[in-house]
C-alpha positions in Angstrom: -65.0 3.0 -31.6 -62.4 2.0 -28.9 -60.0 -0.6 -29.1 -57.6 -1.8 -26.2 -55.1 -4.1 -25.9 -54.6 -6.1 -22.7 -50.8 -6.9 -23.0 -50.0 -9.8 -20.8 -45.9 -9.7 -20.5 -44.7 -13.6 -19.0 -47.2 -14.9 -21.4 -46.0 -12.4 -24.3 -49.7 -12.8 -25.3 -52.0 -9.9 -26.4 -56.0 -9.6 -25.9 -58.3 -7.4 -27.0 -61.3 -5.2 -25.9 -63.3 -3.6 -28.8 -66.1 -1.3 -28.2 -68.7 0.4 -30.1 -71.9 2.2 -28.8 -72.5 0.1 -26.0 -71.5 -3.4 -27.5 -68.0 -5.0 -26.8 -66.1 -7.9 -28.1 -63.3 -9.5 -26.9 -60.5 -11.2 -28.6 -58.5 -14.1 -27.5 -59.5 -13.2 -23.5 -57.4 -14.5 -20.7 -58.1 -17.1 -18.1 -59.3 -14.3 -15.5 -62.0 -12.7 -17.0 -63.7 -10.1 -14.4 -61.5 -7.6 -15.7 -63.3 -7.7 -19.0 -66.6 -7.7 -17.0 -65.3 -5.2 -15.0 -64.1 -2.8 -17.9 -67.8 -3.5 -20.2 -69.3 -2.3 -17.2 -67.4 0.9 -16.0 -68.2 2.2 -20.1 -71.8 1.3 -19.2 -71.4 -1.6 -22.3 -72.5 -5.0 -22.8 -70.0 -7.6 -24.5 -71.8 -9.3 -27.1 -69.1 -11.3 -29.2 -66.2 -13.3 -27.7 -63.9 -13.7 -31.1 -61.4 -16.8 -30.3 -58.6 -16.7 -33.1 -57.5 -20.5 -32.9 -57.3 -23.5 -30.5 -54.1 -21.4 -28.2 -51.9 -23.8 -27.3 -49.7 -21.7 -24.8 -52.1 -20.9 -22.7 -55.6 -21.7 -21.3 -58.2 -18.8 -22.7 -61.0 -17.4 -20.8 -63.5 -17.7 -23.5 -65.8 -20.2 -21.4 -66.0 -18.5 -18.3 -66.4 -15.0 -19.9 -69.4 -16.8 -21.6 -71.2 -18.1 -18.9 -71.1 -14.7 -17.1 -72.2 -12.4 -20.1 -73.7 -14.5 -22.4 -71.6 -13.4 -24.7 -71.2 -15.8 -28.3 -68.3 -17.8 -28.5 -67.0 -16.9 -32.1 -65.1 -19.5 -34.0 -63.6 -20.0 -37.6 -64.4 -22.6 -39.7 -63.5 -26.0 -38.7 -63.7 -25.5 -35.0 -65.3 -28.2 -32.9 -65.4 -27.7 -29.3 -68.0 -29.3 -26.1 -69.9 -26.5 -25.2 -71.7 -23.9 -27.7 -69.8 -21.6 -30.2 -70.8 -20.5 -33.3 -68.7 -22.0 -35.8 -68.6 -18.6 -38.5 -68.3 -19.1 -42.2 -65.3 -17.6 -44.1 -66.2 -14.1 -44.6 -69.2 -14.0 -42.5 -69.9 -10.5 -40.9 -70.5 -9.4 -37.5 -71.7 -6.3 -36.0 -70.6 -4.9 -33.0 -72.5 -1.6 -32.5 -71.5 1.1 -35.7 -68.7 -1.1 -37.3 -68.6 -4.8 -38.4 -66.5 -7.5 -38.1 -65.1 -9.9 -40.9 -64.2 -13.6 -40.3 -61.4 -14.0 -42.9 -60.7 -18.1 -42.2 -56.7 -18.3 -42.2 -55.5 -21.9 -41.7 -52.0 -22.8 -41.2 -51.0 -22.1 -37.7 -54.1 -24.6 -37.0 -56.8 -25.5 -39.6 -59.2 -22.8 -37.4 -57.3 -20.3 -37.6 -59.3 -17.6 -38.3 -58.1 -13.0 -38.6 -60.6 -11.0 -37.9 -61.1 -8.2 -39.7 -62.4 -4.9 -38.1 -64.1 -2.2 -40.5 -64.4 1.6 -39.1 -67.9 3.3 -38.5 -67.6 4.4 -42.1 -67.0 0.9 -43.5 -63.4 1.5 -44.0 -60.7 -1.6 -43.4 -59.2 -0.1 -40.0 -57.3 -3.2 -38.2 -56.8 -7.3 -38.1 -56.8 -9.2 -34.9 -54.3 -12.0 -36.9 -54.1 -14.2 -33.6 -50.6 -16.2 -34.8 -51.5 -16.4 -38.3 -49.3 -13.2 -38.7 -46.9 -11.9 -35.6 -44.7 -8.8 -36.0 -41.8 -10.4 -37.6 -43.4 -13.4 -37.9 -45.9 -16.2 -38.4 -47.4 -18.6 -36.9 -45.9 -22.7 -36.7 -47.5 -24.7 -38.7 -46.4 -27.8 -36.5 -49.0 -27.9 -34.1 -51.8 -29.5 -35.9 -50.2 -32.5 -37.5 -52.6 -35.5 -38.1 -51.8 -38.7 -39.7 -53.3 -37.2 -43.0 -51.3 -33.6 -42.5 -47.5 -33.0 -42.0 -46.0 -29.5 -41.5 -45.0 -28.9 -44.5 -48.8 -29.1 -45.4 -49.6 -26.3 -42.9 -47.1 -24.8 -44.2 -48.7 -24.7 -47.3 -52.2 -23.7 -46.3 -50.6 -20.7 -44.1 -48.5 -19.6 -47.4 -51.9 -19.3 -49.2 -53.6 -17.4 -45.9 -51.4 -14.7 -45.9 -51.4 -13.9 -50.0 -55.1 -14.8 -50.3 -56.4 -13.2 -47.3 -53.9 -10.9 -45.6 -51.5 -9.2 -48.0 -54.2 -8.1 -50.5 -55.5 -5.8 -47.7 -54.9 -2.2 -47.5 -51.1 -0.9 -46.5 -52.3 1.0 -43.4 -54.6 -1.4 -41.9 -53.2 -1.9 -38.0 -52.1 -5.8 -37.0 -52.8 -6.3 -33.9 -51.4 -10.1 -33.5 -51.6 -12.2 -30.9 -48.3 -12.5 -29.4 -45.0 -10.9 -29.2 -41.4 -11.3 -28.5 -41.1 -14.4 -26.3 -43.7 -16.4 -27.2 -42.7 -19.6 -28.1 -45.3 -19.7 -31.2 -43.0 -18.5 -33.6 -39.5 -18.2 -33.9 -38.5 -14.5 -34.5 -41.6 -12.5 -33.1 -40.7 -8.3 -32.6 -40.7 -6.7 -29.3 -43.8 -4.7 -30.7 -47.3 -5.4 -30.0 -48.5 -3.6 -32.6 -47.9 -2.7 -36.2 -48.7 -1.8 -39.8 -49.5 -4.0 -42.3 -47.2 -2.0 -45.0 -44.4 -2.5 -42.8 -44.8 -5.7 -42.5 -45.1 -6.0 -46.2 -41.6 -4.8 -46.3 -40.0 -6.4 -43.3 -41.5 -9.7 -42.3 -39.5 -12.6 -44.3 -42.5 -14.6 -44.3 -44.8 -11.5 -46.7 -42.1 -11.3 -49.1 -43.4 -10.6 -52.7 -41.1 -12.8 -54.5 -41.4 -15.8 -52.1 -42.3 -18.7 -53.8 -44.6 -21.6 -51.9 -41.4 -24.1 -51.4 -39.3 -21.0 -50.1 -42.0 -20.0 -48.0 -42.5 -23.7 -46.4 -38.5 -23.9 -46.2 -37.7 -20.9 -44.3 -41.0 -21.2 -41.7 -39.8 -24.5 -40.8 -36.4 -24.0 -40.5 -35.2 -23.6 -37.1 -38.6 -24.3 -35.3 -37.7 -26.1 -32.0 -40.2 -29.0 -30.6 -43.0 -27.5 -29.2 -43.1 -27.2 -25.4 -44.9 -30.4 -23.5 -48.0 -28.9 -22.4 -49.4 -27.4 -25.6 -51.6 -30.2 -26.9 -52.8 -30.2 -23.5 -53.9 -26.5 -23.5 -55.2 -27.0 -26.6 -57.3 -30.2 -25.6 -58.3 -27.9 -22.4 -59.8 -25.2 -24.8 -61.8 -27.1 -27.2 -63.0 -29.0 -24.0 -63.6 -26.7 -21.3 -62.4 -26.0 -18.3 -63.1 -25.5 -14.6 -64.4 -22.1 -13.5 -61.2 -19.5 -13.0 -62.8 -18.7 -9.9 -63.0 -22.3 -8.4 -59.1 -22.7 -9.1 -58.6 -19.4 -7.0 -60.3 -20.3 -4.3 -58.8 -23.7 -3.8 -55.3 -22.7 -4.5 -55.4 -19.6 -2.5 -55.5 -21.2 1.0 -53.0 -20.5 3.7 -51.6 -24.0 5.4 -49.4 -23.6 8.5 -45.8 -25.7 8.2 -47.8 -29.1 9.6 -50.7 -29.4 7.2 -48.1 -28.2 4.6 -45.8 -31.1 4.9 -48.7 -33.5 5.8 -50.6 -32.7 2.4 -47.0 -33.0 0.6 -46.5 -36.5 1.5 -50.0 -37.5 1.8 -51.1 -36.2 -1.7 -47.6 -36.5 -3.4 -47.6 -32.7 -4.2 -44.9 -31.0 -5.8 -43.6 -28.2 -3.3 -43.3 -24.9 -6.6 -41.2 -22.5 -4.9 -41.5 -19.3 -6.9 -39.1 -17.0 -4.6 -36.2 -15.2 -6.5 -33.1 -17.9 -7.4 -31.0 -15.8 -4.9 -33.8 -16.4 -1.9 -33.4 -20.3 -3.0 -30.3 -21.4 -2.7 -30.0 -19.5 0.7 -32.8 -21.5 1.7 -35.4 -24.2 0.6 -37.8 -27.1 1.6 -36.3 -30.2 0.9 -37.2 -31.9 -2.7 -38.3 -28.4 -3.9 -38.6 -26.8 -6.9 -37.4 -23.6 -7.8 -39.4 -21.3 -10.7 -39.0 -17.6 -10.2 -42.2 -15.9 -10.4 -40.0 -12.7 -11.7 -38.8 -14.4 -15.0 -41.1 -16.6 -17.5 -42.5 -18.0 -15.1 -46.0 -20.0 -16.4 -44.2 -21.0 -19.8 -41.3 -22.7 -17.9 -44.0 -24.3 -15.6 -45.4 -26.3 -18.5 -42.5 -26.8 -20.0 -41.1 -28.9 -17.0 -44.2 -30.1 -15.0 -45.4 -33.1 -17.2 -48.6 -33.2 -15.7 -51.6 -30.6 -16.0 -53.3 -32.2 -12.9 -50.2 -32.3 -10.6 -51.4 -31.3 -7.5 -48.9 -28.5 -6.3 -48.1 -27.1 -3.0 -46.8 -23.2 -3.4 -43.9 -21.0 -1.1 -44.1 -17.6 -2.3 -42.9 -14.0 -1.6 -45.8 -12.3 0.7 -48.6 -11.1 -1.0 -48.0 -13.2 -4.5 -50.2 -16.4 -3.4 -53.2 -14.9 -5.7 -50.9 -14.0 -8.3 -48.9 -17.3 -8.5 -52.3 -19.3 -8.6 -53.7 -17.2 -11.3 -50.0 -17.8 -13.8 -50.8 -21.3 -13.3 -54.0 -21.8 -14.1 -53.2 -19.8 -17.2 -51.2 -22.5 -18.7 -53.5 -25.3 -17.5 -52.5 -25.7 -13.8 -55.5 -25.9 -11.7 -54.6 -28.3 -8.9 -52.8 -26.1 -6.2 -53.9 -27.0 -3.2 -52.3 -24.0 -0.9 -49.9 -22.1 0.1 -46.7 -22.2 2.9 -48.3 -19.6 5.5 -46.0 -17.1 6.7 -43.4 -18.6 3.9 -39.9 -20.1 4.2 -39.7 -18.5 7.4 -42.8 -20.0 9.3 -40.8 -23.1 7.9 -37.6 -22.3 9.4 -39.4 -21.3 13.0 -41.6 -24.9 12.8 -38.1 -26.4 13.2 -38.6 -28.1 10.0 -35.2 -29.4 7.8 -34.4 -26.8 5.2 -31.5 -27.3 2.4 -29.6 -24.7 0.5 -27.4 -25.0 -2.8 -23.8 -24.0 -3.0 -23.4 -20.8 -5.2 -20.6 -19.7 -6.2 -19.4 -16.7 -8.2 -17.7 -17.0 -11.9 -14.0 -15.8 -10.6 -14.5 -18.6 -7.5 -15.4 -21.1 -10.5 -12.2 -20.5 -12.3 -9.8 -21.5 -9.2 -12.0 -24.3 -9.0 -11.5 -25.5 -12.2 -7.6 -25.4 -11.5 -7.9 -28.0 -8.2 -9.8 -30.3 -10.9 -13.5 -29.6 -10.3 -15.7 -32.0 -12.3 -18.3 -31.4 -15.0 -19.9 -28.3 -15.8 -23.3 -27.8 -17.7 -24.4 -25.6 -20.4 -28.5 -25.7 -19.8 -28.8 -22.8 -21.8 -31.0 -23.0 -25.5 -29.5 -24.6 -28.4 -28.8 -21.5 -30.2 -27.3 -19.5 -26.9 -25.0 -22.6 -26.6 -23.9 -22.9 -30.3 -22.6 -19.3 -30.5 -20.4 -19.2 -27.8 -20.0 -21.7 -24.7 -17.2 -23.2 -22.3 -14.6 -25.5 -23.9 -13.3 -28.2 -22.3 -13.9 -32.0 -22.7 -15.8 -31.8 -19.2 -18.5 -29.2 -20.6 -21.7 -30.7 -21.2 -24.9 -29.5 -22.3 -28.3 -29.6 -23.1 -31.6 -27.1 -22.8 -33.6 -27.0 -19.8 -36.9 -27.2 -21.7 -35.5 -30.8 -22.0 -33.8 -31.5 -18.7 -36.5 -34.6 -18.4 -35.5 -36.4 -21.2 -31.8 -35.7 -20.4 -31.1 -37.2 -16.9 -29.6 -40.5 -18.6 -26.7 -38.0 -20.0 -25.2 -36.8 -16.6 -23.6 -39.1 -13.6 -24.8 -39.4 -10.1 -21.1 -39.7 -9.1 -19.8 -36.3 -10.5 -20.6 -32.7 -9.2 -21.9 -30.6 -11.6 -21.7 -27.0 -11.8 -24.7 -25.8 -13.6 -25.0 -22.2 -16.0 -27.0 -20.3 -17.9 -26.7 -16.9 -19.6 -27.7 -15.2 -15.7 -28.9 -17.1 -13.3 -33.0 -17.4 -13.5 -32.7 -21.2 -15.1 -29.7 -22.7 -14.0 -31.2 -22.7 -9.9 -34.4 -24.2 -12.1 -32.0 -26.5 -13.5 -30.3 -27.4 -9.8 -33.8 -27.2 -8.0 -34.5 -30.5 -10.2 -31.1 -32.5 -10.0 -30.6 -31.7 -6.5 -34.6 -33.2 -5.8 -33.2 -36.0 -7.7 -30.0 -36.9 -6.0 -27.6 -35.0 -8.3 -24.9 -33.1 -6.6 -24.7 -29.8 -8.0 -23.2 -26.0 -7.4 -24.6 -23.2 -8.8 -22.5 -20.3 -10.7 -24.0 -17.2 -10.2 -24.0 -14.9 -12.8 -24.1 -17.5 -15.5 -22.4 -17.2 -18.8 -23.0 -13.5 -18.9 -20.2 -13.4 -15.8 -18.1 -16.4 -17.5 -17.4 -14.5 -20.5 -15.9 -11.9 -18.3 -13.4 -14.5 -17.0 -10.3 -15.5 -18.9 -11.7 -19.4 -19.3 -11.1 -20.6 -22.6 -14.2 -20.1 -24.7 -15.6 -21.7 -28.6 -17.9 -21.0 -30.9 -17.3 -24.0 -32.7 -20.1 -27.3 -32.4 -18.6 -30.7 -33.3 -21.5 -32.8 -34.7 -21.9 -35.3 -32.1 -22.4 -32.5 -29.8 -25.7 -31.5 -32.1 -27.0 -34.9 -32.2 
């Protein structure tokens, strides 16, 4: 028996390759699937079983695709309702994959589908779970993605309370949890840097697995602190029970070279959003006008659906050389599949077409604070609630608000005013200016963020008034 995990870091999200005597199964698979195809066929094994623990909502699975080129079976849990064939397993229903066998334990909560799967050992022995986000490291899944008219949270709350004691926490102590995500993910609130674990520990460690819990505690404590799920997971969600184009198609389209003309005559003709996934640094030095700035270095595809509204957006890319493949493929695995090229030769070919370029003003945190004595004008906070809340800028000229919600916050700031825009280092404030700047805000940069702030002797608080939280 051989088990893999296939780690993907800027989506914190974890697949798996199983394989026993010549059969494979793969769990929760990526949107690019030859390297499963790839990997089957290098061990001389076929992959039979393609084991999908939920509807994922952070990114777009390669369950379909994989299908279509194996003929592997899509396996769901109970409930699951898709447009193209699955088979929908029973609770408990047994698989076998070569010399061991694979349980469907049916684990609602996250989502009503949510299903662990339960691998036994050649000699029949509990060995590991593949918990999906019905149990993380640390962890468990939100139960506030699946609300119907007929179910709150607090419901799924329930139902995932009763997974874990029912299904998971009788198991053994040393049966391995392999879950589906890890630190980073925004599908829980607390998730460990570890991929993989022990169920004992957990036992001991994870809040949500205490013994003494009862069901109202439990349903308190999941829900406390959850933040509003990011825009685009309903959407990824809807893509996976529906299908999808072919990963391959995407690729193809999206990894076409377009000199500077065809490049600016496709952005006005089709509308496209120019992405421009250089470092923040490379940015403000140098951009195409209206621009947006998301560094392919940092979390890149989760802040892409965070902040581009609309899955079919057709996008126009200017990357570092040699990451127009790799850039295409990060957005397609959140949903993205309408890029429609890429700036040939890059911000350069740009710059030697004689085409406008823009820049924003950056300025170091020492260079802010002798501004701030000539009377500069507003600064904002766009770090996360929580960052903000336990220590931030005072002054009555500090405002702030996340960037996950910079859309729904353009009404707060004033097209007359300069802003100088922070986060904790840099990587989302130039996100953050990208998108005021395209929309006719006036705004300076302070490199560094508040990590260099707090190093200055600017008056500082922990304290929140309440009409600052509401």
């Amino acid at each position: 028996m051989k088990i893999e995990q296939i780690y993907t870091g800027c989506l914190a999200q974890g697949a798996y390759y199983i394989e026993s005597n010549g059969e494979v199964a793969i769990v929760d698979p990526l949107r690019e699937t030859q390297q499963y195809v790839d990997k089957a066929k290098k061990e001389h094994a076929k992959i039979k079983y393609i084991f999908e623990t939920h509807f994922h909502a952070d990114f777009v699975s390669g369950h379909v695709d994989l299908a279509k080129k194996t003929g592997a079976t899509i396996i769901y849990g109970p409930g699951a309702k898709t447009n193209y064939d699955i088979h929908e397993a029973k609770d408990n229903e047994v698989f076998k994959l070569g010399d061991v066998r694979i349980k469907v334990l049916h684990t609602p909560g996250h989502t009503l589908e949510s299903s662990t799967f339960l691998l036994f050992d050649e000699q029949g022995k509990e060995h590991a779970i593949f918990s999906g986000d019905t149990l993380f490291l640390g962890d468990v899944g939100r139960p506030d993605l699946a609300i119907k008219s007929d179910l709150t949270k607090e419901d799924l709350a329930g139902m995932l309370f009763d997974s874990l004691r029912t299904k998971i926490m009788p198991l053994p102590d040393d049966v391995i949890v392999y879950p589906a995500h890890g630190a980073g993910s925004a599908c829980g609130k607390n998730l460990s840097k570890e991929t993989v674990g022990i169920l004992g520990e957990q036992k001991k460690t994870n809040y949500a697995l205490r013994a003494d819990m009862t069901r109202e505690e439990f349903i308190d404590e999941v829900l406390n602190g959850i933040l509003p799920p990011p825009q685009y997971f309903a959407k990824n969600a809807m893509m996976n029970k529906s299908g999808y184009d072919e990963f391959e198609t995407v690729l193809k389209k999206g990894d076409t070279p377009l000199d500077p003309e065809i490049f600016e005559a496709i952005a006005n003709q089709e509308g496209a959003l120019v992405l421009d996934v250089r470092s923040e640094k490379e940015f403000v030095q140098a951009h195409i006008p209206n621009s947006i700035s998301i560094g392919l270095h940092g979390s890149f595809a989760p802040w892409v659906g965070a902040l581009i509204t609309d899955l079919k957006q057709p996008i126009l890319l200017v990357t570092p050389e040699g990451k127009e493949k790799e850039t295409v493929t990060r957005l397609s695995r959140v949903g993205y599949d309408n890029t429609l090229g890429y700036l040939d030769g890059g911000i350069q070919a740009w710059i030697n077409a004689g085409k406008d370029i823009e820049h924003i003003e950056s300025i170091s945190a020492n260079a802010y604070v002798e501004r701030i004595k000539h009377g500069a004008d507003y600064t904002l906070d766009v770090r996360k609630d929580g960052e903000y809340q336990s220590e931030h800028l005072k002054g009555k000229h500090v405002q702030h608000f996340a960037l996950d919600f910079i859309n729904d916050n353009m009404s707060a700031i004033d097209k007359d005013k300069t802003y100088y825009v922070h986060c904790a280092g840099g990587y989302r404030s130039v996100i953050a200016a990208s998108i005021l700047k395209a929309r006719g805000f006036d705004v300076i940069d302070i490199a560094g963020g508040f990590d260099a702030l707090k190093k200055t002797n600017l008056p500082k608080t922990n304290y929140v008034c309440p009409s600052t939280l509401e």
